[in-house]
C-alpha positions as CSV (number, residue, x, y, z in Angstrom):
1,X,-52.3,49.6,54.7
2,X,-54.3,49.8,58.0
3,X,-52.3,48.8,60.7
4,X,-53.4,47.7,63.8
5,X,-52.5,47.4,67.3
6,X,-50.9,44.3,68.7
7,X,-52.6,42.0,70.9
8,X,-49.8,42.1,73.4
9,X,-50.4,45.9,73.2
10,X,-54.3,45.2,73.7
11,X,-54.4,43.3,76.4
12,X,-51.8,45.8,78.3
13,X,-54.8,48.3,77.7
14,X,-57.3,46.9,78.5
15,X,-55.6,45.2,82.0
16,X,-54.7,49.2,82.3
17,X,-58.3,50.3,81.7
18,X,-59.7,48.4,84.1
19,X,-57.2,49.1,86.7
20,X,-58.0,52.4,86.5
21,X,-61.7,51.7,86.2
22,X,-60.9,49.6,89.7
23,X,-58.6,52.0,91.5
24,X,-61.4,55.5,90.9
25,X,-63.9,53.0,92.0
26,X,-61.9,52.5,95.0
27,X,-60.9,56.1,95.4
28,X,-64.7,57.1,95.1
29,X,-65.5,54.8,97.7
30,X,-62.8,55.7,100.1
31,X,-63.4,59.6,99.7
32,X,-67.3,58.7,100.3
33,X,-66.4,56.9,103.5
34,X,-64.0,59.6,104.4
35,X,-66.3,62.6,103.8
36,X,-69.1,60.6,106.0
37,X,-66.4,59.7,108.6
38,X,-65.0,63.4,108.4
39,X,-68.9,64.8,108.5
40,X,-69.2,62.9,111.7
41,X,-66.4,63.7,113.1
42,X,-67.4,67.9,111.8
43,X,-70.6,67.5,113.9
44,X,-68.9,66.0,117.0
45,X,-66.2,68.8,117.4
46,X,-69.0,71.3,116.5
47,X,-70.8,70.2,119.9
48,X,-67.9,70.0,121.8
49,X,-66.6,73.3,121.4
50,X,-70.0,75.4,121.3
51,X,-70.4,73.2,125.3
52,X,-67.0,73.9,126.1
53,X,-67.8,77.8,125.3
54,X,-70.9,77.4,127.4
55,X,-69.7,76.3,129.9
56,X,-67.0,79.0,130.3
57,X,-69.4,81.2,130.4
58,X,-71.6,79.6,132.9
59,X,-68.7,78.8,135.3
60,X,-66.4,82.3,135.1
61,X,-68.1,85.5,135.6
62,X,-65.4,87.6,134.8
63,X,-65.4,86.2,131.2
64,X,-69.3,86.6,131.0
65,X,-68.6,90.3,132.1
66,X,-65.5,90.6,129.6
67,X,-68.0,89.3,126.6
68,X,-70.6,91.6,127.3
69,X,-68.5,94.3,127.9
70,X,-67.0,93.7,123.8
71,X,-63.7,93.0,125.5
72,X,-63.4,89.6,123.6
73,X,-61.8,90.2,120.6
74,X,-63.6,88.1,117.0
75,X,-60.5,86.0,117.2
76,X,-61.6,83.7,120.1
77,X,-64.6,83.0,118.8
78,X,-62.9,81.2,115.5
79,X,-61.9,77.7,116.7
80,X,-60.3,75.5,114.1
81,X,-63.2,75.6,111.1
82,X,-66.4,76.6,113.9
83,X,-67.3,80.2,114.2
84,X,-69.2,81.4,117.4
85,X,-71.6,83.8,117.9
86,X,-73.5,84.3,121.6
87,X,-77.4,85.7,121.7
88,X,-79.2,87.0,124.6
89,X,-82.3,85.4,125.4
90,X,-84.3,87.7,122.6
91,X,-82.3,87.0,120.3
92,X,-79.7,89.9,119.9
93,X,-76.0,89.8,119.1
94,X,-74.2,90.1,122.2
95,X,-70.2,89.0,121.0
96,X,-68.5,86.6,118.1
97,X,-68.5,86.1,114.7
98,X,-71.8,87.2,113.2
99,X,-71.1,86.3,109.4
100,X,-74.3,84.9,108.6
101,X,-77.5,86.8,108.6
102,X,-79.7,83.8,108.1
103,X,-79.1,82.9,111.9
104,X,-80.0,85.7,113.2
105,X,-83.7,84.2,112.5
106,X,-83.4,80.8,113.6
107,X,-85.4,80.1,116.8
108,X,-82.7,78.7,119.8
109,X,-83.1,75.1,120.0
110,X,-82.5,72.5,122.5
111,X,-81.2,69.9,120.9
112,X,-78.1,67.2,121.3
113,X,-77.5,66.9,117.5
114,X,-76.7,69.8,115.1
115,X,-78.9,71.2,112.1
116,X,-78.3,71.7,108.7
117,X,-78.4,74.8,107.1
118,X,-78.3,76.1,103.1
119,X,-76.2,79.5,103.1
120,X,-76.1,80.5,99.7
121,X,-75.8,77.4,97.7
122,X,-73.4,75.7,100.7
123,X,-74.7,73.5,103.7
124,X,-73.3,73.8,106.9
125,X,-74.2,72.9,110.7
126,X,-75.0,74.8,113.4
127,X,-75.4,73.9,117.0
128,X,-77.1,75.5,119.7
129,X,-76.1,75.2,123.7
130,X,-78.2,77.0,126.5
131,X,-76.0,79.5,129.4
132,X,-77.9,79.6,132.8
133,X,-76.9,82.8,134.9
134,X,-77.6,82.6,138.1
135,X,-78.1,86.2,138.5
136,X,-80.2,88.1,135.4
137,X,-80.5,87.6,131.5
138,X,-79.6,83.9,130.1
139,X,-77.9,83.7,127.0
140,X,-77.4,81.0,124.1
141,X,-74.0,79.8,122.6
142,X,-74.5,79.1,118.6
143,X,-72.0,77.4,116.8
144,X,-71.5,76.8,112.4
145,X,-69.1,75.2,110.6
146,X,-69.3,74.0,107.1
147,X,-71.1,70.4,106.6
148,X,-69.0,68.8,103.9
149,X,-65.0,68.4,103.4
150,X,-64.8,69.3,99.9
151,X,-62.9,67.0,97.3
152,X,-60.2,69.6,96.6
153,X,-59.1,70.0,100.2
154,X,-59.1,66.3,100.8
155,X,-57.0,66.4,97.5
156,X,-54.7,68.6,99.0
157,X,-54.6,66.7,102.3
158,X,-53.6,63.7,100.1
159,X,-51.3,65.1,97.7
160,X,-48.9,62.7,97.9
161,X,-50.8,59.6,97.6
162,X,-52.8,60.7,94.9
163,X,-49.6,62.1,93.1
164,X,-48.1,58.2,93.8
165,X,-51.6,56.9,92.0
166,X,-50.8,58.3,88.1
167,X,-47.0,56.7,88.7
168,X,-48.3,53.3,90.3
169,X,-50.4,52.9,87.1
170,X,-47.9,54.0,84.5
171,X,-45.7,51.3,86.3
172,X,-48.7,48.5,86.0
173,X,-48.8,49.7,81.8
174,X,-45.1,49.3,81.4
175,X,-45.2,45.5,83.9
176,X,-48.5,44.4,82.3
177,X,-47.0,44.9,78.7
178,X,-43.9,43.3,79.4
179,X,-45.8,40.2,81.1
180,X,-48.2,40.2,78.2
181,X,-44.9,39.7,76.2
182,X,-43.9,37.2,78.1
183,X,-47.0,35.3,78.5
184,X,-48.0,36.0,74.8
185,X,-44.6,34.6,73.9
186,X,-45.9,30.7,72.8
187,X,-48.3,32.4,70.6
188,X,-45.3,34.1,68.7
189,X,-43.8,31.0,68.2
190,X,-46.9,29.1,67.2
191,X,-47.1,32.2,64.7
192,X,-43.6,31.8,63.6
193,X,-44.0,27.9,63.1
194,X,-47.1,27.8,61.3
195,X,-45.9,30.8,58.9
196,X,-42.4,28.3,58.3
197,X,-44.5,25.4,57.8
198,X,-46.6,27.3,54.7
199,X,-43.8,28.8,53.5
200,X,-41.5,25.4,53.4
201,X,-44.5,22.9,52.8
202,X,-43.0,20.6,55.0
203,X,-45.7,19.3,57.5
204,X,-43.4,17.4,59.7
205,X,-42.1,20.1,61.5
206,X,-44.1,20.8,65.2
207,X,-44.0,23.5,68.0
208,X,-41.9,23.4,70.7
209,X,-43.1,24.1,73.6
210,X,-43.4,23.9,77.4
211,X,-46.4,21.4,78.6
212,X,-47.3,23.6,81.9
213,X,-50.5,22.8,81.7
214,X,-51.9,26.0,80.7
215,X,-54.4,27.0,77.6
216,X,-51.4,28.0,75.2
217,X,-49.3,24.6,75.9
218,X,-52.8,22.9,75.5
219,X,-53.2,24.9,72.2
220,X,-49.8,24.1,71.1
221,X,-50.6,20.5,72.0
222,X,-53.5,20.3,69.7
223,X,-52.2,22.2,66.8
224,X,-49.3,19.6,66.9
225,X,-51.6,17.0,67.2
226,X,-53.4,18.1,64.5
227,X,-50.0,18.2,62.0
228,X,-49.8,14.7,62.9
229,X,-53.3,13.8,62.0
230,X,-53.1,15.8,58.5
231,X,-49.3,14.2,57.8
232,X,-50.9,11.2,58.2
233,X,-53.6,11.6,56.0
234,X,-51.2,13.5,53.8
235,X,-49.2,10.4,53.5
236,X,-51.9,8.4,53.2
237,X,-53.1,10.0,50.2
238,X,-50.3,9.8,48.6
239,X,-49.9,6.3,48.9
240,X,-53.6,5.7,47.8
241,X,-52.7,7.8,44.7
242,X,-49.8,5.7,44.2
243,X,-51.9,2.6,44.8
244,X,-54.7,4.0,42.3
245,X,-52.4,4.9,39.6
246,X,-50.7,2.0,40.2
247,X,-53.4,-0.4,40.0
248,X,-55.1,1.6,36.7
249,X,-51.7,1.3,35.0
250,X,-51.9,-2.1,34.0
251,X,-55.1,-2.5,32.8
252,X,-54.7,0.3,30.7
253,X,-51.3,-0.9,29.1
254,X,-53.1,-4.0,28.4
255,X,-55.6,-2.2,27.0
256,X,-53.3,-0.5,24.5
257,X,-51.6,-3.4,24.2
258,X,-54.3,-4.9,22.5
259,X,-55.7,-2.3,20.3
260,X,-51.9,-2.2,18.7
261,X,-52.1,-5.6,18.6
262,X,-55.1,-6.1,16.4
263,X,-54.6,-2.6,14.9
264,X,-51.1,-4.1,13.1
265,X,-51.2,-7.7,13.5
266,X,-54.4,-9.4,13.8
267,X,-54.8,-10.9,10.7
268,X,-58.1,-12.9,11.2
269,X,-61.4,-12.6,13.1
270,X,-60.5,-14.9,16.1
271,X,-57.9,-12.6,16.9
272,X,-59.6,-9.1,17.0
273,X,-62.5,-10.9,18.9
274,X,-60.2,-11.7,21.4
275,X,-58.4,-8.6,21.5
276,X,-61.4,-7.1,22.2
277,X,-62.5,-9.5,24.8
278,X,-59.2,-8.8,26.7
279,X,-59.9,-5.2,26.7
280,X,-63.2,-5.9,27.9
281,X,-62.1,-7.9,30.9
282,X,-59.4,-4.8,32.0
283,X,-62.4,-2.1,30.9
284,X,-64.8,-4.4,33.6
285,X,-61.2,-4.4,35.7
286,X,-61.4,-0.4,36.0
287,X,-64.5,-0.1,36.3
288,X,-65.1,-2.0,39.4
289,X,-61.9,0.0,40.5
290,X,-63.4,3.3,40.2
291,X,-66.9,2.2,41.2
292,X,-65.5,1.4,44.7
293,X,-62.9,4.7,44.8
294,X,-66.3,6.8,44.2
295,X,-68.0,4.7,47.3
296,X,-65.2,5.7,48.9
297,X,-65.5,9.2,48.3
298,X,-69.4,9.1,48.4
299,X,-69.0,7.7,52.0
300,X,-66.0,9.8,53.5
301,X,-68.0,12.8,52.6
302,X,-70.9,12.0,53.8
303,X,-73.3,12.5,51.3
304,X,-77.1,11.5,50.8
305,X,-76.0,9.2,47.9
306,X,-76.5,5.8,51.0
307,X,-79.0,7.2,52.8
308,X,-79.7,4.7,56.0
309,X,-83.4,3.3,56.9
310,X,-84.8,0.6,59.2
311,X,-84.8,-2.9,57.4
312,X,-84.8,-6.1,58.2
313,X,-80.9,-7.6,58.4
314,X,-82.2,-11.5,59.2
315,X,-83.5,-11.2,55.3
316,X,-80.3,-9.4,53.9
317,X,-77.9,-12.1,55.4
318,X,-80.4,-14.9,54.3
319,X,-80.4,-13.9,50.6
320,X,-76.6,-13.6,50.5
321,X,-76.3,-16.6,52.0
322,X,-78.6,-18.1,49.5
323,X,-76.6,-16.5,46.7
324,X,-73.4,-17.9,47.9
325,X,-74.7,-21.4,48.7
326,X,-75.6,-21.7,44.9
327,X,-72.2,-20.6,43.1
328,X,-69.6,-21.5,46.5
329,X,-66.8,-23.7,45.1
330,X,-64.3,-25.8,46.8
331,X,-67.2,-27.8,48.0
332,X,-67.5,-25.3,50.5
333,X,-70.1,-25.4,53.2
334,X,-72.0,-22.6,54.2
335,X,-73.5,-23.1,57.8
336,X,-76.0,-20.1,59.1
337,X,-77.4,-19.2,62.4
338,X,-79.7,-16.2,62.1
339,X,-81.6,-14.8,64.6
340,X,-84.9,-13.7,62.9
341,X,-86.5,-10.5,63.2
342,X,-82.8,-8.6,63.3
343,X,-83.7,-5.0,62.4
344,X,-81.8,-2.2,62.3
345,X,-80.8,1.4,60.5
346,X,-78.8,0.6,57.7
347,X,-78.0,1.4,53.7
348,X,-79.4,-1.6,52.2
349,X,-76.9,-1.9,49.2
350,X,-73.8,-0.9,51.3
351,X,-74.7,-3.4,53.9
352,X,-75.4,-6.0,51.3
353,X,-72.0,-5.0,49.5
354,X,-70.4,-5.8,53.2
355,X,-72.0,-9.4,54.0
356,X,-71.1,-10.9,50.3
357,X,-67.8,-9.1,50.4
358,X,-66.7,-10.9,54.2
359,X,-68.7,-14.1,52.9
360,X,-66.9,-14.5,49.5
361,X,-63.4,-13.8,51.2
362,X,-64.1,-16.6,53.7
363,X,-65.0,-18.9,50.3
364,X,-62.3,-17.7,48.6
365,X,-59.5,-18.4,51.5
366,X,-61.7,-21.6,53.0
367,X,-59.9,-24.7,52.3
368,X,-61.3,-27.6,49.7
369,X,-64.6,-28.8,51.4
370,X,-64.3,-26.4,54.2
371,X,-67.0,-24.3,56.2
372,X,-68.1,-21.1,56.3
373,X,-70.3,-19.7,59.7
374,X,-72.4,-17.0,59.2
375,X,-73.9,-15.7,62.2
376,X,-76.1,-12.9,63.4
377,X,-77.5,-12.1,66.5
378,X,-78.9,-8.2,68.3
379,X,-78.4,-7.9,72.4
380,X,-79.8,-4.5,73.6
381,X,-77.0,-2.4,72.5
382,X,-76.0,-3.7,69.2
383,X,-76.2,-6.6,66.2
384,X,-73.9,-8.7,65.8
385,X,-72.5,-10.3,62.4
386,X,-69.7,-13.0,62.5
387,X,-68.2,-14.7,59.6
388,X,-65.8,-17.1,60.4
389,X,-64.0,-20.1,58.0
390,X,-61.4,-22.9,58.6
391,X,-59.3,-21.9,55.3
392,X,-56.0,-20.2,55.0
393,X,-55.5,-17.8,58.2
394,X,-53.9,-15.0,58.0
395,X,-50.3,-14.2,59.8
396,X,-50.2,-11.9,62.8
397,X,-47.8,-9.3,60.7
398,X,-50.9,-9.0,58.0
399,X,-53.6,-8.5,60.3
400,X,-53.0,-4.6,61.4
401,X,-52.9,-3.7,57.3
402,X,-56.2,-6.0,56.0
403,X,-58.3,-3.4,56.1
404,X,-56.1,-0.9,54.5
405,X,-56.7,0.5,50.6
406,X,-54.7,-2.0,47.6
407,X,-53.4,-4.0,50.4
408,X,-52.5,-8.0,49.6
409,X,-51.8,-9.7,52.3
410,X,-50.1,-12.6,49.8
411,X,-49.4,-11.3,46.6
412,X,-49.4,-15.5,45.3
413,X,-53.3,-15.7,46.1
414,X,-54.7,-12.2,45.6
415,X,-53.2,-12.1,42.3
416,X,-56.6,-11.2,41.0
417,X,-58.2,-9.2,43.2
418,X,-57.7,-5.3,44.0
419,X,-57.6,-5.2,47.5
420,X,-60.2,-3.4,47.7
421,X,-62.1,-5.6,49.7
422,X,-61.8,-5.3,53.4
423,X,-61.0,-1.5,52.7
424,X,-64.7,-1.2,51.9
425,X,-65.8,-3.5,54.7
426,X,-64.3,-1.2,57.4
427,X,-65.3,2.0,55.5
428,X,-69.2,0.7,55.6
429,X,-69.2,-0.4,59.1
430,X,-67.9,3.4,60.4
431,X,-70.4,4.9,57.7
432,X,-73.1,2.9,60.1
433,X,-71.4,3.8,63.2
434,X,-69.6,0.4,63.9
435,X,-66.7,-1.4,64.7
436,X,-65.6,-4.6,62.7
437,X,-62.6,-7.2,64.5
438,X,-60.6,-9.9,63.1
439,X,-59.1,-13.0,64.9
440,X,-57.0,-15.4,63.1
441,X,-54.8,-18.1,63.1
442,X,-52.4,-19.5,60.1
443,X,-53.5,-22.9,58.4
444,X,-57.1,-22.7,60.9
445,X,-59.3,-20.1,59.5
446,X,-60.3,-16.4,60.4
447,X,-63.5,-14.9,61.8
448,X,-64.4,-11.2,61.1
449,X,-66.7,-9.8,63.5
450,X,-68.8,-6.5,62.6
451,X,-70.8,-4.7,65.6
452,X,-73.4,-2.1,64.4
């Protein structure tokens, strides 16, 4: 199998690459500055000393007479790095160090700054200075010393700090991958937590970490928070499965009921027809049930099954509120204020599913000739839909679950319903990018108020 390096091993590389990158950068840069300081300073010593020989010569005559004589020996005219050499006025070699052949045809020069000179592939400067005599022939000082401080001397001159450079940079490896370690440390044990939490299957355990405000303790926060999140909905499926199974249990034990029933002891006509209608009532039972589980599904996945366009919402409410004023029992009342005009981006059907389903719970929990308000009105930002009765209420412990999946508020009145209902309310409202809100008070009513 191909292995491959670690990250903590990685990022100590790469930290290492690029301080080495950075420190020959540097060391390129310093050595340029010091070879242009050091030329400078080559070219200032080279005057100096070719003046200073001049003027020897100028002011003491018994050294003038000693040089032309050829009692100076070569090593005085080798001064630190500058060789000297001294012409008479045409141009012959009167005393010094006459190495170079190519200067022996260079024109003398007045000048205050030196020349540069190629001498077989190597540049150097030379330097001219002028010798009055008061008494017969002048003469000319020349001096030449190599232009450039090459990089092995300044090597050499700097042994020990470029010896110290290799060591510094071993020792930034060896701290770099022990703070890598360190800093790489809540990764491991995100790592180690996740890897314990597929192998065990239990989602409720969480990483423990240190909130210093940092990417990885941000990470770690997020990854926790999104355990929570999926145990949630973990648990919540399992309780909607429960639910399900629950609720499709006893229609289909009536169901078999029946058929066993009529199968071994319905002895007449009467009695098969209405085993058969009782399994027809359960069959219309289930159905409805799994009708709204696949608009469930349909809508939490987001298919094109609902897709929205722009209708007119005045003449959805107004037909449902037709509807219901026809078939509402309980001498119930239905009162209407409905802006006209109301348009907006909706599913048609889903909407429609959500205005008779809040309009028949308000019927069905109004009391005997109660009202029913239904309202709906559109500001700049939203529309608003309010359905409000004087019935039954509901108690502040029931409110937070309504809207949840199979929930029954009271288990006396919703004897025949799924509780379904309000499940599918909220779910249509969020599928149109809305909000719904409930206010209600025992023995007074309730109003549910949907914003889209």
């Amino acid at each position: 199998m191909k292995r491959h390096l670690s990250l903590k091993l990685r990022i100590t590389l790469w930290f290492t690459f690029f301080l080495v990158l950075i420190t020959s950068v540097f060391l390129a840069l310093v050595i340029s500055i010091y070879r242009t300081y050091s030329s400078e300073e080559i070219k200032k010593e080279l005057v100096e000393i070719v003046e200073e020989e001049a003027f020897l010569l100028e002011s003491d005559e018994e050294y003038l007479e000693s040089l032309v004589a050829g009692e100076i020996t070569e090593v005085s005219f080798l001064k630190e790095d500058i060789k000297l050499m001294v012409y008479d006025e045409d141009g012959d070699q009167i005393a010094g160090i006459f190495l170079y052949d190519e200067l022996d045809d260079k024109d003398y020069l007045s000048s205050d700054r030196p020349k540069k000179i190629e001498i077989n592939g190597i540049l150097y400067y030379y330097y001219d200075a002028k010798v009055k005599v008061r008494h017969g022939t002048d003469y000319y000082v020349r001096g030449i010393v190599r232009a450039e401080t090459s990089i092995t001397s300044i090597v050499e001159e700097h042994a020990a700090i470029m010896l110290l450079i290799p060591i510094l940079i071993l020792a930034a490896f060896c701290g770099g991958y022990l703070l890598a370690g360190k800093l790489l440390k809540p990764i491991k044990k995100i790592d180690d937590t996740t890897e314990e939490i597929r192998q065990s299957g239990d989602i409720t355990k969480r990483i423990e970490f240190k909130d210093n405000g940092d990417e990885l303790s941000g990470l770690s926060a997020h990854i926790n928070n999104m355990f929570d999140t999926l145990q949630k909905n973990f648990e919540a499926e399992k309780q909607f499965t429960s639910s399900a199974s629950h609720e499709l249990r006893t229609p289909v034990s009536v169901i078999l009921a029946q058929c066993e029933y009529a199968i071994e002891n319905a002895k007449s006509k009467e009695e098969i027809l209405d085993s058969i209608s009782s399994i027809q009532k359960q069959g219309y039972k289930m159905n409805h049930l799994i009708e709204a589980l696949l608009m469930f599904t349909r809508m939490d996945q987001g298919t094109e099954k609902y897709p929205k366009e722009t209708v007119n919402l005045s003449d959805i409410v107004n037909s449902s509120y037709e509807d219901f004023s026809i078939i509402a029992d309980k001498n119930i009342s239905i009162i209407t204020k409905i802006n006209t005009e109301v348009v907006g981006k909706v599913n048609k059907e889903l909407f429609s599913l959500m205005i008779n389903n809040l309009i028949q719970n308000a019927i069905k929990y109004g009391k005997e000739s109660g009202h029913v308000y239904v309202e709906l009105q559109k500001n700049a930002e939203s529309v608003k839909l309010e359905i409000r009765d004087d019935g039954l209420g509901i108690s502040d412990e029931d409110i937070p679950h309504i809207f949840e999946v199979f929930y029954r508020a009271d288990k006396s009145r919703n004897s025949k319903g799924l509780g379904l209902g309000l499940s599918l309310v909220k779910r249509i409202v969020e599928f149109h990018g809305g909000n719904i809100k409930v206010e209600s008070i025992p023995e007074k009513g309730s109003c549910f108020t949907v914003f889209i």
